[in-house]
N, C-alpha and C positions, 0 to 999 in steps of 0.2 A: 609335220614331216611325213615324208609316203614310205611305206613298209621297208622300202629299199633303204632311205636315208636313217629310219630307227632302228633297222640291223647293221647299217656301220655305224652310228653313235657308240649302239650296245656295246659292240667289239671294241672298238676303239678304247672307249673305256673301263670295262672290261683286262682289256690288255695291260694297258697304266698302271690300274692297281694293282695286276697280277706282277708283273716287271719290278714294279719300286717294291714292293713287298719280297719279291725273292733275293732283289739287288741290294736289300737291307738286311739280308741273312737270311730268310725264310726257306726251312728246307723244307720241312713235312705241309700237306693239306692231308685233313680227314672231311671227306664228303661224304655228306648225308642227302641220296638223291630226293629231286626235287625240280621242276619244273622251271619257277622263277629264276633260280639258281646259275640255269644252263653258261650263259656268258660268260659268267668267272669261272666254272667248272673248265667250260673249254681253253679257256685263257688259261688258267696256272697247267691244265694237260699237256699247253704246247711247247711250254717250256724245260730243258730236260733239265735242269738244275734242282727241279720240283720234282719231289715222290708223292703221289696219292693214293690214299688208303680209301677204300667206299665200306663204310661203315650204315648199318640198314639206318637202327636208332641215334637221334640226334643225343639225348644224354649220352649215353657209351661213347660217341663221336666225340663229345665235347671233354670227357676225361681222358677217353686213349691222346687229345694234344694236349691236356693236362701230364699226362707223365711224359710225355717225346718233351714237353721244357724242364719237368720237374728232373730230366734225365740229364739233356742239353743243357739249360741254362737260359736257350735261344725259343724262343716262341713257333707255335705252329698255329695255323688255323685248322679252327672247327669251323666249317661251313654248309650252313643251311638256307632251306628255302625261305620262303614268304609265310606268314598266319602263326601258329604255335608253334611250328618249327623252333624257331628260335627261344620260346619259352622253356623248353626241352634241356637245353643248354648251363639254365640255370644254377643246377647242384655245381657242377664244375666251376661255374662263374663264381660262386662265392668260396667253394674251396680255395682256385687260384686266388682270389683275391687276401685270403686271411692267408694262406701257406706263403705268399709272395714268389707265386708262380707267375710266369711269364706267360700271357696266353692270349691268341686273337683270334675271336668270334665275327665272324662276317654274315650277316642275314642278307639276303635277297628280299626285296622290297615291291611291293604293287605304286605306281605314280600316281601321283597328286589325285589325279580324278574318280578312284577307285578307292578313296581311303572315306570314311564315314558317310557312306552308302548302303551298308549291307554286302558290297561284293563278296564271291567268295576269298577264303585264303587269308584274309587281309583285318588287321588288326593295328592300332600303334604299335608301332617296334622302335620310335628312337625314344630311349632313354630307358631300354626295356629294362635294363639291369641296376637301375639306380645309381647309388651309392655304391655298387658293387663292381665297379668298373671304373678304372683309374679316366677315362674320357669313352664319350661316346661320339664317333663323329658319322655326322650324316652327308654322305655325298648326296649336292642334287642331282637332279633327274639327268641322262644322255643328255647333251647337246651340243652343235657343231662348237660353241664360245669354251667348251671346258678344255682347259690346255692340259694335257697330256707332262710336261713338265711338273704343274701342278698338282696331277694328282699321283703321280710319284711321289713328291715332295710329301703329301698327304699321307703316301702308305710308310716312305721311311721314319715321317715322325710318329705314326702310331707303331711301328718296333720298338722306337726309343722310348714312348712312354710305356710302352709292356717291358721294358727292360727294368724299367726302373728313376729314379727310388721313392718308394719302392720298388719291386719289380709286382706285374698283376695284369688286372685284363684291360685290352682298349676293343669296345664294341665298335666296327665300320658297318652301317645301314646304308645298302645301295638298289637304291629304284632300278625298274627297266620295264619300259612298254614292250608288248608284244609289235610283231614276231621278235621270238627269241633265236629262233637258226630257222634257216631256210633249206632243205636240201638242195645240193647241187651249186650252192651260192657260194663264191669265195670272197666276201666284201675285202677293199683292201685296209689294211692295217699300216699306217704311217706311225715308222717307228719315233721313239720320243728321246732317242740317243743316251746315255750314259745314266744308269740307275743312279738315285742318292745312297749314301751310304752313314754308317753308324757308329762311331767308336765311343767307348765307354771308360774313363777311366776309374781310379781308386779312391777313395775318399782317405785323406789321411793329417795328422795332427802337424802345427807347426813344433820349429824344434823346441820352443818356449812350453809350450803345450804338452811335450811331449816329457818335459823336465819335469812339468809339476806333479804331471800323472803319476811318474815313476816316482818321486819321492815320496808322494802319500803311501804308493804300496808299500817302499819298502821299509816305513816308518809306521807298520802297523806292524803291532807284536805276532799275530799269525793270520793267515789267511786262505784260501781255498778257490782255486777257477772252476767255476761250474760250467760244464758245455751243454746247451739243449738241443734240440730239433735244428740241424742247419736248414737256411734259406737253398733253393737249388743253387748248386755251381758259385753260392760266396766264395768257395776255395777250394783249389784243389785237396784234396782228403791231405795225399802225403805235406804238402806246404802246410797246409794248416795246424794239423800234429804237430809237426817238426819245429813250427813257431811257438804254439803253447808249451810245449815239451820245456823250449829252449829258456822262455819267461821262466818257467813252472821250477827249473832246474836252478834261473837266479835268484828267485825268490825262496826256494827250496818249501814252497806250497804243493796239495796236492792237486789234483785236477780230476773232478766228480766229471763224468765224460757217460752222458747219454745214449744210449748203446744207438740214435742217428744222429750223432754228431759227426760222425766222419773221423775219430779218433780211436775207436777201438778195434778196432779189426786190419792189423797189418797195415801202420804206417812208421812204423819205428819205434824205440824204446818206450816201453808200456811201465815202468817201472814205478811212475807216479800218477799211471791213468787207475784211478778206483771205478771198480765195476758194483760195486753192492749196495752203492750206497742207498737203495729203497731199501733192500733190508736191514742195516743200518738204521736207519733215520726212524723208523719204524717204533724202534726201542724209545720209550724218555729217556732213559739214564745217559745211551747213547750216545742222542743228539744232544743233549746237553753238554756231556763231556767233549764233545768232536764238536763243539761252536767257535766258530772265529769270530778274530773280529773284523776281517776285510773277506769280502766278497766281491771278485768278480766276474760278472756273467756276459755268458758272448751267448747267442743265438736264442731261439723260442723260448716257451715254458718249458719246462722238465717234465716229463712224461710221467714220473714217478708221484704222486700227490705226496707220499712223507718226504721230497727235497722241496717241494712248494711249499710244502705248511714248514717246513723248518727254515726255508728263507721268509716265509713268512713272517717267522719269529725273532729271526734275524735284528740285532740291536746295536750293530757296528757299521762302519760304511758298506754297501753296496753299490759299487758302480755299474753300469748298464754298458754294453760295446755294439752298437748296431750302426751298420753302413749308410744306413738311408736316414738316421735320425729317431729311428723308432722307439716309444718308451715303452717297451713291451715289460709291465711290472705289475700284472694279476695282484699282488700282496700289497701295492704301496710305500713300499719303504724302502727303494732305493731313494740314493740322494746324490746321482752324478749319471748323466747320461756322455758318451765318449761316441762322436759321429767319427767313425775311422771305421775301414776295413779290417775284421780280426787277423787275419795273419798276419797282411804285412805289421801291425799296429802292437802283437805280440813279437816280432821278429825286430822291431826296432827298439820295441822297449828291453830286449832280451840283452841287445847290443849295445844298447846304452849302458847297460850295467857291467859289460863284459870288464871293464875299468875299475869299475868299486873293487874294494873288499869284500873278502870272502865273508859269507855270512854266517855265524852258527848253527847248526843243527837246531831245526824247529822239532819242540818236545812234540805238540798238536800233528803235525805232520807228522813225525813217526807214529802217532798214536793210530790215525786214520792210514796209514800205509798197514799196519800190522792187522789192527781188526779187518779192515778187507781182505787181506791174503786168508785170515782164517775164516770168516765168511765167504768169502768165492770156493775155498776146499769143500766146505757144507755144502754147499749149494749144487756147487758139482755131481757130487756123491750122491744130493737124492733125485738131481737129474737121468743121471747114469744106470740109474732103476725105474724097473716099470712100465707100466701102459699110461701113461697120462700123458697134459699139456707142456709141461715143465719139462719130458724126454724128448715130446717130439722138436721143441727149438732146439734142446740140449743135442741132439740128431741132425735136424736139419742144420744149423750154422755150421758144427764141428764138417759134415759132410761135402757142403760145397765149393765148388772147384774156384781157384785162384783166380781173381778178377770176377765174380759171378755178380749179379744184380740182386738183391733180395728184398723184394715190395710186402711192406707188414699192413695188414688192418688195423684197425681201431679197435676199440673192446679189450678180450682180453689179448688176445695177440700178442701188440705192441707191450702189454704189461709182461706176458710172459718173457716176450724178447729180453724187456729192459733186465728182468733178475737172472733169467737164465742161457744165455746166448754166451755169459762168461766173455772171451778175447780170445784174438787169432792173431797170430804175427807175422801172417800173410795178408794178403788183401783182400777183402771184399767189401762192397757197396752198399747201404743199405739205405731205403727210401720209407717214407709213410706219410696219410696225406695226415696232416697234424694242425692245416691253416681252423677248419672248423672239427677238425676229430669224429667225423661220418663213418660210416661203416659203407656209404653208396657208392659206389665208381671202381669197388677196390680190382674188379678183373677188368676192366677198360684201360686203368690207370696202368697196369701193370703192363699189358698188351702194350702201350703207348711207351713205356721203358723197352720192352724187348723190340721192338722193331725202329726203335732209335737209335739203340747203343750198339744191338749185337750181341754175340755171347751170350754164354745162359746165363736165363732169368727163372728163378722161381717167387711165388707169392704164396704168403702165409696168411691165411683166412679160416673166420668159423663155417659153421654152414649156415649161417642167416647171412655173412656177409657174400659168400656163393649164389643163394639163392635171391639175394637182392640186387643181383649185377646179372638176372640172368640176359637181358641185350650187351652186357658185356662178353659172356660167353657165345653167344650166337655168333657176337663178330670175332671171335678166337674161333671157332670153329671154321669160320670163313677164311683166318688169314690163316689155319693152321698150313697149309702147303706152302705156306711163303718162304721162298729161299732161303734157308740160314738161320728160322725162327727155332728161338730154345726155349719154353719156357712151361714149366711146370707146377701147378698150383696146389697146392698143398693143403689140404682140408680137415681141417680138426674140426668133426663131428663128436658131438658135445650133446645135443640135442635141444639147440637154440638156445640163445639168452644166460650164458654162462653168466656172464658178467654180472647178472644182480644175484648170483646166489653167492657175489662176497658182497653186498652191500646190506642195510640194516632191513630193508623190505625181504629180504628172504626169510625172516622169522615171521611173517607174516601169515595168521592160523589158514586163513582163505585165498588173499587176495595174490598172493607169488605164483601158484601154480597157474591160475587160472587167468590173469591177467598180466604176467608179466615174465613167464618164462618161456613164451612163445615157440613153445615147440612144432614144428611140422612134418607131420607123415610124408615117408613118401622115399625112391630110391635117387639117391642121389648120382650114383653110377650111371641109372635109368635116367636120369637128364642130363647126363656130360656124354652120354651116347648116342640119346636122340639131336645134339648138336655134332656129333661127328668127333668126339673129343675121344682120345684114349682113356681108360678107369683101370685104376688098382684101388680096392679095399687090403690095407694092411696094417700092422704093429707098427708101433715105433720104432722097436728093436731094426725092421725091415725096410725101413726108412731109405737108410744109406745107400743099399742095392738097388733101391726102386728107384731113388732119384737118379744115382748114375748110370743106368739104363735110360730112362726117360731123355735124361740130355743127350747119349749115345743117339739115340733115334731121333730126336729133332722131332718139331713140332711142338701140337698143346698138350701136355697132360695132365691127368687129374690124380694124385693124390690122396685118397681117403684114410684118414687116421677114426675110426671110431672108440674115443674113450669116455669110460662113466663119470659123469659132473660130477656130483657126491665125490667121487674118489680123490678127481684132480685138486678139487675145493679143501679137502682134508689137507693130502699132501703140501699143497702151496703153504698153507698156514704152517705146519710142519716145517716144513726148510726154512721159513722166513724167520720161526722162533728159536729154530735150534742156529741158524745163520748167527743171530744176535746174540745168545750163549755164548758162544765160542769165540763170539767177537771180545765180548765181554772179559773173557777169560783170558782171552790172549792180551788185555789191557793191565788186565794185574800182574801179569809174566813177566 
């Protein structure tokens, strides 16, 4: 072909992909500039139904569309150029794919002729992600024979496969000979008429199925729904609640509810959601006492290791509730998987029963309803004091605004979340990446929730997970002037590597300090400034006022909580034993 004919090929196709992919729902691209790239960049540009973010780093690039789906439900692309580009991508590729994130990674490709010659740029990239990518599909090179139809048809089934089920990533690898744009050239663009489109339905039990389910539960002497890590967008928060609630109130079971399940923070009647139960389960006497004989679980692992090792231990039925089929059972020992959507699938089993007779008062269920109320009071109380980690969630949850977004890290974060975050009987949102539990992406991922959803956003991180995201931060500095952006990250300086001074290698005479507490010099203010970010160094107690200032003014900010490890590490163990006391006591009452 002559330069002329390989810059409408480009476009042409180009155009195709960008059209079926927006006409299949695609609202966000994050572009990572780049050369080979140019065609699709121009192409989803010219569509106004497409918003583009230009992200410098392709990792940060590839997690800020990790949180726009982990926010949405709906996939975005992360697009990069040709050579390592796309290798960049990576961490996000396998987070989405273990969180069952929705997410589509599009590389820009060197042709046939330029591949295993040494060219620059240029590397294999189809199948760059393995197993880590629910399909990879490789468009071939421009050419006048590739129908336009077709490759719509291409982009609306790689939606449907990033949808689901599972939901995860589909790699599109698409060549293009130079030239890539020409100045002053308008090649024409024939359009390819009417995008493909995508509907998704529910996954749900026949009525038969739905009989037997229910009689096993309510033919076991006691029992307990555990909710973990939701999948993004399985349910709406309030439906969801309001379904298990509704089970939870026929079976008159309680409901162990992962503080990202989507149940504890203002969705309705909280009367049998238990918040404690890591500290709880913590105790032997406890969890022995507090064992059922039916379990059953809707979403991820449980964040909490003492509710994993006590379903571990677990010696009665177990059933699994996952939409896509998934036997997501770390322990082994369930013995019933249930492929239905949890809500609707709580909501109908709830309805089914609404006929039976009333059931008596479960002894086990009061039991675990009373120890938590007097464990959540504990636990409060030693939040509600101090300079530690355990104030500052106990701070930040209590403090933010109705409908807010709240993106947690990995490490201790997310653990402090789960004991001390307590319930709110308003709303708010709460996300973390939980598919491989990384601490990498956490300021990209979040940036990617705020400039999705809207509204304030804050994210709760250590400072290794800060200082491990710093091309995340770059590009928050970048988008901070973006219209409407609220989001403020919240920094519990710690002085790295909390997290193993509660594990058994912190008794270790040499090797903890020096090889595994990873502390780093250095001002952390002094790097959220040199990216253009606002800083507060504050208490916890000071929390409240700083965050709602920060939101008031819009934009990114930073957060800085500085508290003594040693301190927080005492305290924790503290609340969690005196939590279990009191649980304990209120058992013999």
């Amino acid at each position: 072909m002559t330069p002329e004919e390989t810059l409408v090929q480009n476009e042409r196709v180009a155009h195709a992909l960008a059209r079926g992919l927006v006409g299949a729902g695609v609202r966000h691209v994050v572009v990572s500039p780049g050369s080979r790239s140019t065609p699709l960049v121009l192409a989803f540009d010219s569509l106004a139904e497409c918003t583009l973010h230009v992200v410098l780093d392709e990792r940060a690039a590839a997690f800020m569309a990790l949180g726009i789906g982990r926010k949405t439900g709906h996939p975005a692309v992360a697009l990069a150029t040709s050579g390592s580009a796309g290798a960049n991508q990576f961490p996000a590729v396998v987070e989405a794919n273990l969180g069952r994130v929705p997410l589509l990674v599009m590389t820009a490709d060197r042709p046939g002729e330029l591949q295993d010659c040494g060219a620059s740029q240029t590397m294999s990239q189809r199948g760059l992600f393995g197993d880590h990518a629910r399909a990879c599909i490789a468009i071939p090179e421009p050419a006048v024979a590739l129908s336009e139809r077709w490759l719509q048809n291409i982009a609306a089934r790689a939606v449907s496969t990033a949808l689901g089920g599972p939901a995860g990533v589909v790699h599109l690898n698409v060549p293009f000979r130079e030239p890539l744009y020409a100045p002053g050239q308008r090649p024409s663009v024939v359009s390819g008429g009417a995008s493909s489109s995508v509907f998704r339905g529910r996954a749900r039990l026949s009525p038969q199925d739905l009989t037997t389910l229910l009689d096993s539960l309510r033919a076991a002497a006691s029992g307990a729904i555990v909710c973990g890590p939701m999948a993004p967008a399985t349910s709406d928060g309030a439906e969801l609640t309001e379904a298990v609630t509704a089970l939870a109130d026929a079976l008159d079971w309680p409901v162990l509810a992962d503080a990202t399940s989507a149940l504890r923070f203002g969705h309705g009647d909280a009367s049998r959601i238990v918040t404690t139960a890591d500290s709880l389960l913590r105790d032997e006497h406890l969890a022995e006492t507090l064992r059922v004989a039916h379990v059953l679980r809707i979403g991820q692992q449980p964040t909490a290791k003492s509710v994993t090792t006590w379903l571990r231990g677990h010696a009665g039925a177990l059933t699994l509730v996952d939409a896509d089929g998934a036997w997501l059972d770390g322990g082994g020992v369930a013995n019933r998987l249930v492929v239905a959507e949890a809500a609707q699938l709580c909501r109908e089993l709830a309805a089914a029963s609404s006929g039976s007779e009333g059931r008596p008062q479960n002894a086990l269920t009061a039991a675990w309803l009373a120890s938590d109320r007097a464990a959540r009071a504990e636990l409060d109380r030693h939040a509600a004091q101090g300079n530690w980690e355990g104030r500052i969630v106990y701070e930040l949850v209590k403090s933010l605004p109705v409908g807010a977004h709240l993106h947690v890290a990995s490490s201790m974060p997310i653990r402090d979340l789960e004991s001390f975050s307590g319930a709110r009987t308003d709303r708010i949102a709460i996300t973390a990446n939980r598919g491989v539990n990384g601490i990498d992406g956490t300021v990209a991922t979040a940036l990617g929730v705020a400039l999705s959803g809207g509204g304030p956003t804050a994210s709760l991180l250590g400072d290794l997970a800060f200082l491990h995201d710093l091309d995340g931060l770059e590009a928050a500095g970048a988008l901070a002037r973006t219209a409407g952006l609220q989001l403020v990250l919240v920094v519990v300086n710690n002085g790295g590597g909390g997290i193993f001074g509660e594990l058994p290698i912190a008794q270790h005479p040499t090797a903890f300090e020096r090889l595994f507490l990873t502390p780093r010099p250095g001002d952390l203010g002094g790097v959220a400034r040199a990216l253009e970010l606002a800083h507060q160094s504050l208490t916890a107690e000071a929390l409240p006022t700083a965050l709602a200032g920060a939101f008031e003014k819009g934009g990114v900010h930073v957060l800085e909580v500085v508290v003594e490890r040693g301190e927080s590490s005492q305290l924790r163990r503290s609340a969690h034993a005196e939590a279990s006391r009191v649980a304990r006591e209120a058992l013999v009452s």
